[in-house]
N, C-alpha and C positions, 0 to 999 in steps of 0.2 A: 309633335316634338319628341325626339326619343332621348330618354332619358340616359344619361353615366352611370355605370355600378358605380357606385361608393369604394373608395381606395382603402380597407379598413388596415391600416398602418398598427395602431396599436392592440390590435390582437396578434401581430407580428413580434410586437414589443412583449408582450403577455409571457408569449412562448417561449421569448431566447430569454427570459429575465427567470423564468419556471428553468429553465435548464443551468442556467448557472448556480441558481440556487443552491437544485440539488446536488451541484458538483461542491458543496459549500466555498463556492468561488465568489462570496458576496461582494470584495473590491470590484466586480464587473460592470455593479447594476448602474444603470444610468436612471436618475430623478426623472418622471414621466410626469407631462405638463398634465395631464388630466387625472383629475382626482381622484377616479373610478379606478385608475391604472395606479396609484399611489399608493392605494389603500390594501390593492393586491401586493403590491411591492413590501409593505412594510407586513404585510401579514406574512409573507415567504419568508420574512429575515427573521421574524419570531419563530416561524415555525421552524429554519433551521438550526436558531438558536436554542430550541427547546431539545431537537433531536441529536444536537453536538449534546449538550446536559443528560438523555439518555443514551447516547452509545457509551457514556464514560464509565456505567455500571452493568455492559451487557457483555458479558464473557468474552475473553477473546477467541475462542473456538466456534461461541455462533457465529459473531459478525464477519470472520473468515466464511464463513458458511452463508450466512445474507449475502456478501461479496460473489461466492462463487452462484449464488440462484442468478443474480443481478447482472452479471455476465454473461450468463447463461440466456436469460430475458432477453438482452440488446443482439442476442445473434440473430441471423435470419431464419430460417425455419429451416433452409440448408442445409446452414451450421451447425443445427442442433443435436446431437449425439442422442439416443434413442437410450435410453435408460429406466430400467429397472425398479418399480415405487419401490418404498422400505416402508416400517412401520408407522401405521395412519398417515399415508404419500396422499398425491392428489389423486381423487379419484374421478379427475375429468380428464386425464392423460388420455389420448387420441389410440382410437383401435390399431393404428398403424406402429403405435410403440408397443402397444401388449403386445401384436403379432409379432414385430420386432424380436420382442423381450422374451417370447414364448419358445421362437427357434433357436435362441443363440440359448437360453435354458436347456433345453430339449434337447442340443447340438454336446451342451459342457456333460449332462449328465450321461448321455451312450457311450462319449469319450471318456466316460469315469469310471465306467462297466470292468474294465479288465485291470481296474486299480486295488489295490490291498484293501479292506474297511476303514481302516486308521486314518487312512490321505484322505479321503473318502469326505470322511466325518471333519477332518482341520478344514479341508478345501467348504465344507458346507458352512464353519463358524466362518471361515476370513468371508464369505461372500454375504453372508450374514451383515457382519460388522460394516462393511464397505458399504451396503445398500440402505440401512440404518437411517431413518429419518431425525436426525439430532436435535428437534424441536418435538418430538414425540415421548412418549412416556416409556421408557425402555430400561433395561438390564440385562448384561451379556457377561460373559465371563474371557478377561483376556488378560495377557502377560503385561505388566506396567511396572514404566521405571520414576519410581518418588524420588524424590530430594527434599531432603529439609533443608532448611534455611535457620541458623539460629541467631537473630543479634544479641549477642551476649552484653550486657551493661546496659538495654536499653532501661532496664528500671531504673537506674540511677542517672541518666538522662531524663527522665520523664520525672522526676520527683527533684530534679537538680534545674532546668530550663523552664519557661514558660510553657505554655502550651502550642500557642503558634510557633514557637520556633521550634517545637518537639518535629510536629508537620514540617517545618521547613528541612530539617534534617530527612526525615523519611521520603520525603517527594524526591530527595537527590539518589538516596537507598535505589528506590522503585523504579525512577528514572533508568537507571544501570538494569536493574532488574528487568524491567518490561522490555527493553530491548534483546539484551540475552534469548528473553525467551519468544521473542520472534524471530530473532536470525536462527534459535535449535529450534524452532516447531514445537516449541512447549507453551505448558500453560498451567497459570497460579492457582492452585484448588481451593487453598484455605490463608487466611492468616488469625493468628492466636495468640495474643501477647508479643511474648518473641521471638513465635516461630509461624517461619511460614514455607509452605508445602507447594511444590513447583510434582507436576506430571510430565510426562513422556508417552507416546503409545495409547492416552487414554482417550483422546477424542476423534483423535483419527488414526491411521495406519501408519506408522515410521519406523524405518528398516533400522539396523543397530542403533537402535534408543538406551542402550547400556551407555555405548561409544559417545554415543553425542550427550546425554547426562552428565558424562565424565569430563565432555571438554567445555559443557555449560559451567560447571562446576568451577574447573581451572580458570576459564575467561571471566567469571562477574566476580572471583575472588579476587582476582588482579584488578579488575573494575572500582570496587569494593576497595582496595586500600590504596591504589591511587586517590578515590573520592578522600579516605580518609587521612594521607597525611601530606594532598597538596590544595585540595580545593578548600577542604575545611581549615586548612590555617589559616585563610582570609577569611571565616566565619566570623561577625563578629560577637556573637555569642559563646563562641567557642574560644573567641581571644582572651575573655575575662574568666574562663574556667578552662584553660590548657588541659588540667590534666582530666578533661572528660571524654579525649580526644583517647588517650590511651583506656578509658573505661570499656569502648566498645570496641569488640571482634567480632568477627563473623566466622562461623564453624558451619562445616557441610556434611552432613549424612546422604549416602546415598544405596538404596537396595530395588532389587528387580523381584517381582514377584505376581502370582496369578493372584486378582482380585473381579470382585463384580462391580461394573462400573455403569451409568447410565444416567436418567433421567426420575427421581419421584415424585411422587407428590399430585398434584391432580391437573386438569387440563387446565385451569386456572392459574395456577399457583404451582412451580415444581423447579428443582434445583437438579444441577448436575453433583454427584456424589459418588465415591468411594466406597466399597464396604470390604475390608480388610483388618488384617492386624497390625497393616506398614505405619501407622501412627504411633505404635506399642516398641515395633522392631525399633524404629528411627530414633526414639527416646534413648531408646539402649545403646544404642549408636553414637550419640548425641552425647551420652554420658562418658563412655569410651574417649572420646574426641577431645570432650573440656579435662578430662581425667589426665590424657597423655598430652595436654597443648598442642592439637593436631588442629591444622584447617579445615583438612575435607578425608572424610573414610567412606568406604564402601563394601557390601557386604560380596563373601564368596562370590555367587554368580557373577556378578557385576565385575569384580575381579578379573575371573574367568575369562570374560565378552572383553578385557581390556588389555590383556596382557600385552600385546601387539603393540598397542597405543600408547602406551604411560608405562613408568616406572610404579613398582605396589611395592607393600614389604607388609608382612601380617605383624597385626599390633595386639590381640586379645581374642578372645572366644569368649562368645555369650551364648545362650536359650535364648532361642527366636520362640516368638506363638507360631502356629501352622499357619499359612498364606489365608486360608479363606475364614479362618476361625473370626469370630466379630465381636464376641460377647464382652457389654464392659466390665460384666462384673463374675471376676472367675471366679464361678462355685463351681467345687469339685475338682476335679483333675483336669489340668488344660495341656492339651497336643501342642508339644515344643521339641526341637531339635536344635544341637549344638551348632552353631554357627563361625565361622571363622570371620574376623573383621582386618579389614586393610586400610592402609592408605597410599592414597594416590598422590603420586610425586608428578616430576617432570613428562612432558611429553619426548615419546621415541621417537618422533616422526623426523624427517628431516627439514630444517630449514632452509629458506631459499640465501638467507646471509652464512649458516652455518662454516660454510668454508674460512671466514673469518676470525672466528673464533670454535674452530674445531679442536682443537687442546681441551680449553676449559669449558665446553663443553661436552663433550667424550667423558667429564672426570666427573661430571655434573651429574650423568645418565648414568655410570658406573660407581653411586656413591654407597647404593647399599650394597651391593656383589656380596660386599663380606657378612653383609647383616645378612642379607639372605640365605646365605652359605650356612651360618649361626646357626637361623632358623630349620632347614633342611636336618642337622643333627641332632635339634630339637626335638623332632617330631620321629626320627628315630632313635629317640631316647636315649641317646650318645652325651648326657649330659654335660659330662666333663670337659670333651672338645667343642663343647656346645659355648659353653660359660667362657672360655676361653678365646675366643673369636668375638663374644660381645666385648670382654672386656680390651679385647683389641681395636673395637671396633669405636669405644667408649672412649679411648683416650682420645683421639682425633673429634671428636664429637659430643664434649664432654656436657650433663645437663641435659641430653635428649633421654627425654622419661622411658618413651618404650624400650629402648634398650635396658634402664637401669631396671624395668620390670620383667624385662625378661632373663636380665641377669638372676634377680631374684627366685622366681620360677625356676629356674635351674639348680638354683642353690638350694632350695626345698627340697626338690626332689631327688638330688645328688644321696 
């Protein structure tokens, strides 16, 4: 008598119920009559219930980075692009990649032979950084653009609300927040009371990261006070204390500068970190900001990388610490230079409606001309026609601090 294979159906079931899973597409699974395959089922919806609860606290720079291995995985072997280990990579990568990896090495560095030392040396850090295994323990030194975040009043919400609705508030914050900094390629370093630290350029390689900080900055401020005075009037926590709604602003510091950034701590246990003085600058910054009722400044450079992009106008000079300097507690003489500070206005670019309202806005982008004009004579000590121009500048604008500080300034020095 010759026997049937056995039609095994539910190891079919097994496999397409393991895939939807991992897609966490759990509305998919269909309830399987046998108990064996039940007990699988409910164990995958824990397990991807457990692994949604850890991606919520796993940076967003690695799980960008899990995404792209994971991708990388589902090619064919084809598809596979032949690349480079970085620091402690795998070291079962296939002889056919080192060979790979060895001539297009060997290929960069003859074609680097008749280069200056300088290029030389940048072209060695940028392949450095690029090949960088970002779940390893490392530190490099590269150009990064911070941004503080400051919610000004949040003390007096939080000693003024409950506590769940404190959270309720911030999750609307973060909301705006976390998106911003996925559509710029940024990502949140720190948060500290009420301030919190947005990077640029630090986890991975992104071309004008001044430019796109700047326009991070403009888009979650506009973010940021739509949340605040259309969404949160139907707050009903906020219905019964109105004026808590005018307690919180949001101020933005922004500066570009060389730091050492990477991974410490031990192969167990290790954070991504900063080691700079942008935490020190951004205060100062930060202080500038609430000082003149500005929303968002930026330092020099940053300026510099935007000129194209945005309207600036210099608002004060402070002492910066030196970029790489770290120490919290200055004993003795600490390395500072004089620094120039701006703010950023409107953006220059052009709009696809602009043609509509090209008047008022033309007068919108030409509103400091004359401030800046001011300033220009400022800085050649032209006092007189210096004061003169703010105060012209003041009547049309009457109550904006930087100008009545730079009036001042002039008037000292006169």
């Amino acid at each position: 008598m010759k026997v049937q294979p056995l039609d095994v159906k539910p190891q079919t079931t097994v496999a397409t119920d393991d895939a939807a899973t991992t897609t966490s597409n759990c509305n998919n699974l269909h309830p399987s009559h046998f108990s064996e395959v039940q007990l699988l089922q409910q164990q995958f919806l824990s397990m991807v219930k457990r692994m949604k609860l850890y991606k919520s606290f796993i940076p967003a720079h690695l799980l960008s980075e899990i995404d792209e291995q994971q991708d990388l995985n589902t090619q064919s072997p084809n598809q596979q692009p032949y690349k480079v280990s970085g620091v402690n990579g795998d070291s079962n990568s296939s002889s056919m990649s080192h060979s790979q990896s060895s001539v297009e090495s060997s290929s960069k560095r003859s074609s680097s032979m008749n280069e200056p030392k300088s290029m030389h040396q940048n072209s060695s850090k940028k392949k450095y950084s690029k090949d960088v295994n970002k779940f390893a323990l490392y530190l490099e030194s590269k150009k990064v653009t911070l941004i503080h975040v400051l919610l000004e009043g949040l003390n007096d919400l939080l000693h003024s609300l409950a506590p769940q609705e404190t959270v309720s508030l911030l999750s609307d914050v973060f909301e705006q927040v976390n998106s911003m900094c996925r559509s710029h390629g940024a990502v949140q370093i720190a948060l500290e009371n009420d301030s919190l630290t947005i990077s640029l350029n630090a986890t991975h390689k992104q071309q004008n990261h001044e430019v796109k900080g700047a326009q991070l900055c403009r888009s979650l401020n506009e973010k940021l006070l739509s949340l605040k005075f259309m969404r949160w009037k139907s707050n009903e926590a906020l219905k019964k204390r109105p004026h808590l709604i005018d307690v919180l602003n949001f101020r933005f510091a922004m500066l570009s500068h060389e730091c050492y950034c990477g991974n410490l701590g031990t192969s167990e246990v290790k954070q991504f970190t900063l080691l700079s003085s942008g935490k020190q600058n951004l205060l100062k910054m930060i202080s500038v900001a609430k000082e003149m009722n500005i929303a968002i400044v930026c330092s020099e450079s940053v300026r510099n990388s935007c000129l194209k992009f945005f309207q600036t106008r210099y608002i004060d000079t402070r002492s910066f610490t030196d970029d790489t300097f770290v120490s919290s507690f200055n004993e003795g003489e600490v390395p500072q230079q004089d620094t120039h500070i701006y703010e950023i206005g409107v953006s220059l670019e052009k709009q696809d409606d602009e043609w509509m309202y090209e008047l008022a806005d033309q007068q919108q982008k030409n509103k400091w001309n004359s401030y800046n004009q001011a300033c220009q004579l400022f800085f050649e000590k032209d006092y007189h026609r210096a004061v003169e121009l703010f105060q012209e500048y003041y009547q049309s604008n009457t109550n904006d601090k930087p100008t009545e500080n730079m009036i001042h300034k002039c008037q000292t020095l006169m």
